[in-house]
C-alpha positions in Angstrom: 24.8 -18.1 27.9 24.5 -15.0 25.5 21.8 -12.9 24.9 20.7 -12.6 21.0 19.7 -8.8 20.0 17.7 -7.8 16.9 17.6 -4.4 15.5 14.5 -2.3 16.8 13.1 -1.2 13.6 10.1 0.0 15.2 9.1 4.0 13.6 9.1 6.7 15.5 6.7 9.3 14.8 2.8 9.4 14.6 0.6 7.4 12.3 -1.6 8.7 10.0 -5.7 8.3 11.0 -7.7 7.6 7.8 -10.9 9.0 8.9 -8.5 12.2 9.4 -8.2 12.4 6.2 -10.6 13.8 3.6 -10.9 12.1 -0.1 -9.3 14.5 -2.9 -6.9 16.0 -1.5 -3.0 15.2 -2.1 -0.2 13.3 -0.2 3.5 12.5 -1.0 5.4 9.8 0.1 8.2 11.0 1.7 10.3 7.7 2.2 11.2 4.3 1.0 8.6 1.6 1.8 9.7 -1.1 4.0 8.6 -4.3 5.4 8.1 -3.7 9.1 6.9 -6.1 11.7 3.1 -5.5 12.7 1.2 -6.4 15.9 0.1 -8.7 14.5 1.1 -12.9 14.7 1.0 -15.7 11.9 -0.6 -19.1 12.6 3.0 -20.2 13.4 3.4 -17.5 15.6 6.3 -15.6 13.7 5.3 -11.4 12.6 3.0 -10.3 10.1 5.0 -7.8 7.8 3.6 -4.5 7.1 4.7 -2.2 4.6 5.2 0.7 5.6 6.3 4.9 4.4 6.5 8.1 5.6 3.6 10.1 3.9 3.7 13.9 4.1 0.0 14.8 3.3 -1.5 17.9 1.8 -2.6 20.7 5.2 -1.0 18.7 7.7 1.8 19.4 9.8 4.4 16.9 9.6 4.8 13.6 7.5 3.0 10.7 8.8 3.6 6.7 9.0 1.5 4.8 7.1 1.0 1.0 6.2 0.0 0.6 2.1 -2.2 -2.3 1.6 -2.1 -4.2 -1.2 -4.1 -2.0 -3.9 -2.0 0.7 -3.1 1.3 -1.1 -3.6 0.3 -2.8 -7.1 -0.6 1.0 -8.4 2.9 2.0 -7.0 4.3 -0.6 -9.0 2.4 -0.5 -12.1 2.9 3.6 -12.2 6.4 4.4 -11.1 8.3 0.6 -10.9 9.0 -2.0 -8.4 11.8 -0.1 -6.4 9.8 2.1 -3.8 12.3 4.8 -4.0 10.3 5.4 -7.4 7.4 6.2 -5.2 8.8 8.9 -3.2 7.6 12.7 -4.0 5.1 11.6 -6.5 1.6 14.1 -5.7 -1.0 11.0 -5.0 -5.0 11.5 -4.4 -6.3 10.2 -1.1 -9.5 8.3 -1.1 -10.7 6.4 1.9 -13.8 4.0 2.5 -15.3 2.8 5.4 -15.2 -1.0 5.9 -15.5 -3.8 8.3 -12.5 -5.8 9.3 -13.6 -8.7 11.5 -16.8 -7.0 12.5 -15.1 -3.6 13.6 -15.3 -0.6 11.6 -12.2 1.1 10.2 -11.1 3.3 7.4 -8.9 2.1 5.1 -6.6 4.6 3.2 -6.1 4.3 -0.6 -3.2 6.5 -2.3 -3.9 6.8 -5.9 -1.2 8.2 -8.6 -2.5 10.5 -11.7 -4.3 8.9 -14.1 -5.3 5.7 -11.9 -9.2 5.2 -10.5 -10.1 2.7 -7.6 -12.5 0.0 -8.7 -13.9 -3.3 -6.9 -13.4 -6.5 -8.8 -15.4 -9.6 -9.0 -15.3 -10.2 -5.9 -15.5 -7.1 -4.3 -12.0 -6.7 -3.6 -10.2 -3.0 -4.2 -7.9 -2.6 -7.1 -6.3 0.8 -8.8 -5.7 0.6 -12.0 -5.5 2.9 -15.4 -8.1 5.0 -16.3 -9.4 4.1 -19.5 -8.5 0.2 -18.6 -10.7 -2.2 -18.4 -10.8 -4.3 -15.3 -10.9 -8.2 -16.9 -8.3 -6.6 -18.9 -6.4 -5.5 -15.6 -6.8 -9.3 -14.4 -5.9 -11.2 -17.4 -2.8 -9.3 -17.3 -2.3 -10.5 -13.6 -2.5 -13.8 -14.3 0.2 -13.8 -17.3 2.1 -12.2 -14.9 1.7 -15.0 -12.3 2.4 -17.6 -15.0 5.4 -15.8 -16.2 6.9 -15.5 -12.4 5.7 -19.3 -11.6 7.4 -20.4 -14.9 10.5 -18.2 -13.6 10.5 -16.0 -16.5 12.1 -12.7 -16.9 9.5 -10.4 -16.5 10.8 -7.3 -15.2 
């Protein structure tokens, strides 16, 4: 019988708090963004994913780990590409909010590149899009976009 190893790809290094941080000021990322296992379990019992960078932000220290969420990632994209390394020493604005996540109170962590504002859509979910944009605009776009992918169109 042989024992089956899998790369540790857990980060060293300290995570960044986001009720540590105070909305305004500035943060780089520092690092690619990758997919990295999280705590946390699927119905099926296999990882969640996390995304996850090295952010160096303005007044403190030493770079910190952070996991983007989702409206974070989609401003990423829609500023500087689809390749994360694209991400990397671009100045970003922090803003955080305080929220409930299954009844517990947490602060989530928005990084925001120049000339992007965070809005709620419809239904009340975060998204960072263009100033000057109009949200339905913003989701209309999404959804030829989801068409285009599901249709496998080129749309890169």
């Amino acid at each position: 019988m042989c024992a089956i190893y899998q790369e540790n790809t857990k980060l060293s290094g300290k995570w960044a708090k986001a009720s540590e941080l105070v909305n305004g000021k500035t943060a780089i990322i520092i690092s690619e963004t990758n997919p990295t296992p999280s705590s946390f379990t699927n119905k099926d019992g296999s990882p969640k994913f996390q995304d996850v960078c090295r952010v160096q932000f303005y007044g403190f220290p030493e770079p910190l780990n952070v996991s983007l969420n989702r409206a974070t990632i989609n401003a990423l994209v829609n500023a500087f590409g689809s390749d994360s390394k694209g991400w990397m020493n671009k100045t970003l604005t922090i803003e955080t909010e305080k929220v409930r996540v299954a009844g517990k109170g947490v602060t989530a962590l928005y990084l925001i590149p120049a000339g992007y504002k965070r809005v709620d859509d419809e239904n009340g979910y975060a998204m960072i899009i263009k100033e000057g944009e109009k949200l339905d605009t913003v989701l209309d776009a999404g959804e030829d976009t989801l068409n285009a992918e599901l249709a496998g169109e080129d749309i890169g």
